[in-house]
N, C-alpha and C positions, 0 to 999 in steps of 0.2 A: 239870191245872189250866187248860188249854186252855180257850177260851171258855166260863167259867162266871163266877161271881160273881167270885171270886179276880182276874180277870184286871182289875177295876177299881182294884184295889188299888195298884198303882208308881202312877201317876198321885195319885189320892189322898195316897198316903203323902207322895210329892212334896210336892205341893201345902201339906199340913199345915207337912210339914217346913219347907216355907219361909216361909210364916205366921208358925210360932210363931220358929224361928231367926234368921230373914232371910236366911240365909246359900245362896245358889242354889247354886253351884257343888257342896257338900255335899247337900244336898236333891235333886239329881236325880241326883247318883251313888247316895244309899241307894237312892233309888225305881229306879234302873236293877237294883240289886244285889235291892231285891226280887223284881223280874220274873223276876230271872236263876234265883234261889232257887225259886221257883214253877213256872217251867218245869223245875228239873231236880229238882222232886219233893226239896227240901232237901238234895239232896247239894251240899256247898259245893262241892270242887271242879271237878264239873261244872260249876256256878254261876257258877262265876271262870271257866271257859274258854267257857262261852256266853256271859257282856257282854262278854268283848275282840272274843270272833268275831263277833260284832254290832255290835261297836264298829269294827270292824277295814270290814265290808263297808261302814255305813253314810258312816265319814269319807272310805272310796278313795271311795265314788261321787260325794261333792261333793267332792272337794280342790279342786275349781276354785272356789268358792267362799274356802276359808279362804288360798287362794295369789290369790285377789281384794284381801285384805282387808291381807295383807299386801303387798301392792305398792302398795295405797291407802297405807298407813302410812307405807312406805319415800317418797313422793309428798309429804305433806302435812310429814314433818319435812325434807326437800331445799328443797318451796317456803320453810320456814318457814328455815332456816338461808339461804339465797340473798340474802336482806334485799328480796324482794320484797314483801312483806306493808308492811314500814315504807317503801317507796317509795310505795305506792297511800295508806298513810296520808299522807303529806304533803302529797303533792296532795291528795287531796280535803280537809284543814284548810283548803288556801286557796282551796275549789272552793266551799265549802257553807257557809251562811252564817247558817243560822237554828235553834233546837233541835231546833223540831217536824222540818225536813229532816233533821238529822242521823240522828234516831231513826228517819225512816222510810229514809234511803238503809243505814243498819243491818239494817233487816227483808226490802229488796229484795235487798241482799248475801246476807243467810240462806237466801232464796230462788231464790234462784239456785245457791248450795252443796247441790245435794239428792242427791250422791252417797252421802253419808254423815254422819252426824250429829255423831260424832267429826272427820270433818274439817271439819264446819262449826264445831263452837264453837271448834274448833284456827284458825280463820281468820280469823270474824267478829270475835270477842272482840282479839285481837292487832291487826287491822286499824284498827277503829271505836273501841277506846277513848281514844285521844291528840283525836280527834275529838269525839266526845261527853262528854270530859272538859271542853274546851273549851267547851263551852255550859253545862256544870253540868247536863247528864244525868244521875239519881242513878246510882250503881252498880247499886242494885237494880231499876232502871227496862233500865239495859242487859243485864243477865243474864237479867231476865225476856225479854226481845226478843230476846235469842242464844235462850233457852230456846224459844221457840216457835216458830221458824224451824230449827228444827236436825229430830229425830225427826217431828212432824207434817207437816214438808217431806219428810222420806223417804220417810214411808210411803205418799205421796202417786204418787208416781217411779218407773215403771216404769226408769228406770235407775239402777239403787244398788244398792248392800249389801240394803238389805232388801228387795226385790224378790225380788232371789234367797233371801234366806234364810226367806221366808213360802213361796214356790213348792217349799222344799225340805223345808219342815213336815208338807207332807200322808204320809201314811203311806203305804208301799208296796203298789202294788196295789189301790189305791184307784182307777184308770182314772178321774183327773181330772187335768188338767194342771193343776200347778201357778200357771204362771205367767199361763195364760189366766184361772183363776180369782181369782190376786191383779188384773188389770186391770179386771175386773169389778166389783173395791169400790173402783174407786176416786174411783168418783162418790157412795156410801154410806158413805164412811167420816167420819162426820159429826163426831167430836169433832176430826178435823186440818183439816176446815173451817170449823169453827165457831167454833177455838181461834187461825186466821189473821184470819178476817173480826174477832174480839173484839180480837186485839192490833194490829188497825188502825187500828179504832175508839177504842181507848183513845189513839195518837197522834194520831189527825187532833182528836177533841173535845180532847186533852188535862186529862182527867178520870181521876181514878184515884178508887177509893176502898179503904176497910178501909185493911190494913195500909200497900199500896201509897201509899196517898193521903199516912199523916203521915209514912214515909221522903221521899217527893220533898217537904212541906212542909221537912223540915229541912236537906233538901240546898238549899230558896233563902236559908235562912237563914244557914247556915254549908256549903260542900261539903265530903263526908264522904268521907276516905278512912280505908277500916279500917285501925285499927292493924298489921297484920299487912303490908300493904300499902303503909305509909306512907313507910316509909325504903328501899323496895326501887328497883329499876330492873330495868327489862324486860334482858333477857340480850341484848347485842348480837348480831344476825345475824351471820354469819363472814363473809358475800356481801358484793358490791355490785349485787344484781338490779337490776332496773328496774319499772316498771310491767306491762310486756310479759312480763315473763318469770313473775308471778303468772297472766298472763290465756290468755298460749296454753297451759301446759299441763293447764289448765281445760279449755278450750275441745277441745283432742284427747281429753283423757279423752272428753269426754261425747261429742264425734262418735264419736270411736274406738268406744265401747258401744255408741253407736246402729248404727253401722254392722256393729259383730258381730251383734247381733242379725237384721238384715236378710241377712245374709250367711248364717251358720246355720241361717235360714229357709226360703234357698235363693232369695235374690232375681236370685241371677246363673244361675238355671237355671229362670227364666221365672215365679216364682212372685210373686204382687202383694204390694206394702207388706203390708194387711191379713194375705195370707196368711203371708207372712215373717215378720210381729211374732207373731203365734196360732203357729206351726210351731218359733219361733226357740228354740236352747238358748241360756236367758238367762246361765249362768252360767259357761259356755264364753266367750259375748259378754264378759262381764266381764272376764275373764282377757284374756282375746285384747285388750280397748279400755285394759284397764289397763299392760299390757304395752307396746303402743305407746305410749302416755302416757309411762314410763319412758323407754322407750330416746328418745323427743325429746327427753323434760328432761333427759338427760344432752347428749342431742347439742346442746342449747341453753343446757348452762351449761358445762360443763367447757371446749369451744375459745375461748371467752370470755374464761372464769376467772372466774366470775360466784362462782363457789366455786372451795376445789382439791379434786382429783381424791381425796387422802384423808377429807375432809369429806365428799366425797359419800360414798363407801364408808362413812363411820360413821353415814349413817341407814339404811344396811340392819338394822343390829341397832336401831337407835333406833326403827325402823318397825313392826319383831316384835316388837319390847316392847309397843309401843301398844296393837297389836292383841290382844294376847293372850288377853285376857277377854273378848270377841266371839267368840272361836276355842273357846278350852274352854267357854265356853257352849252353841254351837252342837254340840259334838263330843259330848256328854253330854246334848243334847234330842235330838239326831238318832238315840242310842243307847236310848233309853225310846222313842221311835217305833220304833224297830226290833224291840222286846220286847216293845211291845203288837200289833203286825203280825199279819198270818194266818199266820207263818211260824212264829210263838213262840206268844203268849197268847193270840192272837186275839181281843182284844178289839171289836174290830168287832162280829165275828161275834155277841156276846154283846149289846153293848150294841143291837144292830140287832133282835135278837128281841126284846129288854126293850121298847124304846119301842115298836116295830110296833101292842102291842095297846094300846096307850098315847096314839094321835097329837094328842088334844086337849090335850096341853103344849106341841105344837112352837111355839103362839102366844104363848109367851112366851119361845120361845130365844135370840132375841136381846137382849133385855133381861136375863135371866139370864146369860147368857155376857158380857154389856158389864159387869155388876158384877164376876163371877167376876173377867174380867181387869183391873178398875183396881184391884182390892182386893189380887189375887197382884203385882201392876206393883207397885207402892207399897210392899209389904211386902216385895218379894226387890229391886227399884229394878232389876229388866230387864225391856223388855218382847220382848227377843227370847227369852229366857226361858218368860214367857208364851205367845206365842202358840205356840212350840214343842211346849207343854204342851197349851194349849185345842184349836191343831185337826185333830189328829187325831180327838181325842174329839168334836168337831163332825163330824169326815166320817164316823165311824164310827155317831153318832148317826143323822145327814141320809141319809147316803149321797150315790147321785146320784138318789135317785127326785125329788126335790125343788130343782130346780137354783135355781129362785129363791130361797128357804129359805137354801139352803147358802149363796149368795152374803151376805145381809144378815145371816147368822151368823156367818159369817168378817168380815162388816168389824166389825162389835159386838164380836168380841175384839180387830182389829185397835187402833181406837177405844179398847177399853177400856184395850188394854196401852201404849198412849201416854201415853192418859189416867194411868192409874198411874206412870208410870214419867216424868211430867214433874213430878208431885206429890214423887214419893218423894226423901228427903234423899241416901238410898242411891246413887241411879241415878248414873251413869257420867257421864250427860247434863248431871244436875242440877249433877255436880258440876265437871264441865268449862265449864258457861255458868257457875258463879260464880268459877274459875281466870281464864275468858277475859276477864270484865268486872273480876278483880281485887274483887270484893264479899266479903264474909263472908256464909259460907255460910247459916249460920242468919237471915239477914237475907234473901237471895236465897228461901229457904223458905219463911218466913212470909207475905213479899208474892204469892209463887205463888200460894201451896194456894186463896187464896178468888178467885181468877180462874179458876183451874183448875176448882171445885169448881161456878161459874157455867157453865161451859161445860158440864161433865158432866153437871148436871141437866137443861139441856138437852138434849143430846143422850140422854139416858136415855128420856125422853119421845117423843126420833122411834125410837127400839128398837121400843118398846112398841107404837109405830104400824106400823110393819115388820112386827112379827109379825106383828099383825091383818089389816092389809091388803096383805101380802108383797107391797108397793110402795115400793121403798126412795126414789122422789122424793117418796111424800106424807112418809113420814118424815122427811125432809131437812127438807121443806117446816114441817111440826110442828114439829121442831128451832128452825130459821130465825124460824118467829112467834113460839116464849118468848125466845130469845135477842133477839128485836128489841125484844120489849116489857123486857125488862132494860134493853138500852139505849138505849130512850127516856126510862126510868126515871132513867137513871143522867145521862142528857144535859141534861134539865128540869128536876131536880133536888140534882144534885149542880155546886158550881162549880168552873169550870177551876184546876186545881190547878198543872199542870206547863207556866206561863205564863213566859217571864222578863221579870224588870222594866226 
């Protein structure tokens, strides 16, 4: 079954399965078990022992990766118990003094959290809402603005969680590095810039429209806090942190990363910045800046007492929990990339002679792979999911004969699977920015999807131009001119809605 038609099938089936079910974690174990089936000529139990041993090599090669993720976890429930989060909220209540500021020092906070998208709505949402409550920010105005600052912040971030887990997607043997190649979109990943410059825009005009527009009408009328939310109160921190103790062990993570990276480049054995970021194992860096991060936020809370000593211990398992569904996601795409490999199905191999005689579709790749991924984002609501799925089947399509190609095809899924997955009611994301603002979810949804859906049409439009002119700045730039004519449309047109009186 080796590189022939068969070997497009786990993917596909995948793919289907999570379409029609929703359900991802199921959907890429069948499609892994089909692969498995296929290479061992239907004998099941060979079957069953070829996905673990595939399973088996592909999770040792990244653990540093999933032991990232989980120290992130262990990290962001310590800040969150320390009662540093409700310190930085107090202050800034008596710092800020206007809506419109509230909502943007909200989107700058987002923006600055770009480790990881879980820890951002785990932060922003907890921090900014006693604040933006305080102006009569709708809820659904704030979960939108956690929601767009959180994932298109990431994918943006050569240091984070998805950095590494896009760089660990390509297929093996593929002779493209990873992580050189995710830096490379990240001037063409037009739906995470297109979906920051709109949610700017919408605060500085203070114009909403659609759905967005008659929720923030009814929160100046009466402020809406969802039933579900009404009688509740935030779980007091166990801590007494400070302002300081939210901000430096921020501040170490992300040196600490940056600096693994440059270290495992081999910048202390004469090699330049440049060369050190292009050489660097990113996910090593992870471990290694996450690591240190840990061991200071102990060493800066517990001599303290900022928490006790058994509090901390109790977000090691509160941290693993978190993480958990980022981890078996990744451990079951990483395992269908392993199946479709030249070592199992080789689908490379297959899909690379199919297009060859074929190259006048490649000018539409990116536009087709930008739907594929917001349509599989939206329907399974992951887009690590997605891209884990798309691109391989893009390197295998592209290859490296076509470096510029590859590059604006990978960010078109990257792009798309945000896209999807900011939409999707499902997503992890979606439904952590509507936790963290406290909104009801279905209300957080509705006001999305047609912000969401403006941005994507645009950016569908610079794809298209990508393709053609495998120049990802005219594409930006095509992007950039429908999105600007929206909102001029929207600015001349529509009146300031989210004014207070």
């Amino acid at each position: 079954m080796a590189e022939t038609v068969w070997s497009i099938l786990p993917p596909i089936i995948t793919i289907v399965f999570a379409l029609v079910t929703k359900e991802v974690y199921m959907s890429l174990l069948i499609g892994v078990f089909c692969g498995a089936l296929l290479y061992a000529d239907f004998n099941v139990l060979t079957a069953i022992m070829t996905m673990f041993e595939v399973m088996a090599d592909k999770v040792g090669g990244n653990i540093n990766i999933l032991v990232f993720l989980v120290i992130l976890g262990i990290l962001v429930s310590a800040i969150s118990r320390s009662g540093a989060t409700k310190a930085y909220g107090e202050w800034a209540a008596g710092a800020i003094k206007g809506r419109r500021s509230s909502m943007l020092l909200t989107a700058l906070l987002g923006a600055v959290i770009f480790i990881d998208d879980y820890f951002n709505c785990l932060t922003v949402g907890t921090v900014m809402r006693p604040i933006t409550d305080r102006f009569k920010v709708s809820r659904a105005k704030l979960a939108y603005i956690i929601d767009a600052t959180a994932a298109p912040v990431c994918i943006l971030a050569p240091v984070s969680s998805w950095a590494a887990a896009v760089g660990s997607s390509l297929p093996e043997g593929s002779e493209i590095d990873g992580f050189s190649l995710f830096l490379q979109t990240i001037p063409f990943n037009i739906y995470a810039w297109l979906t920051m410059l709109f949610m700017f825009f919408i605060i500085w005009s203070q114009r909403d429209v659609f759905a967005m527009a008659a929720y923030v009408r009814k929160n100046q009328e009466k402020f809406i806090v969802p039933d579900e939310y009404r009688d509740s109160e935030d779980k007091l921190p166990s801590g007494k942190g400070k302002i300081i103790d939210l901000v430096l062990p921020l501040l170490v993570l992300i040196g600490a990363c940056v600096y693994g990276m440059l270290y495992t480049g081999g910048i202390n054995d004469g090699a330049s910045v440049q060369e050190a970021f292009a050489n660097c194992n990113s996910s090593a860096s992870l471990v290694f800046g996450s690591f240190i991060a840990f061991v200071f936020t102990a060493l800066l809370y517990l001599p303290r007492r900022v928490i006790s000593f058994s509090s901390f211990c109790e977000t090691f398992a509160q941290g693993f929990k978190a993480m958990t569904p980022a981890n078996l996601i990744l451990c079951f795409a990483w395992t269908l990339s392993g199946i479709c490999s030249d070592k199992y199905l080789n689908l490379g191999g297959y899909v690379g002679h199919l297009v060859s005689a074929n190259t006048e579709v490649l000018v539409l790749l990116p536009a087709i792979f930008f739907l594929v991924a917001i349509v599989l984002a939206f329907a399974t609501g992951t887009s690590w999911g997605t891209f884990g799925i798309l691109i391989p089947i893009a390197v295998a399509v592209i290859g490296s004969s076509d470096p510029s190609l590859l590059v604006l095809t990978v960010a078109a899924i990257l792009s798309g699977a945000v896209g999807g997955d900011h939409a999707s009611p499902i997503s992890d994301t979606t439904i952590l920015a509507s936790a963290g603002a406290q909104c009801s979810h279905l209300d957080h949804v509705s006001t999305q999807i047609p912000y969401v859906l403006i941005v994507s049409a645009a950016s569908f439009i610079g794809f298209v131009v990508d393709g053609f002119t495998r120049n990802g700045w005219l594409g930006m730039g095509a992007a950039l001119a429908v999105l600007g004519c929206v909102m001029l449309v929207i600015y001349f047109k529509v009146r300031p809605v989210d004014v207070a009186h």
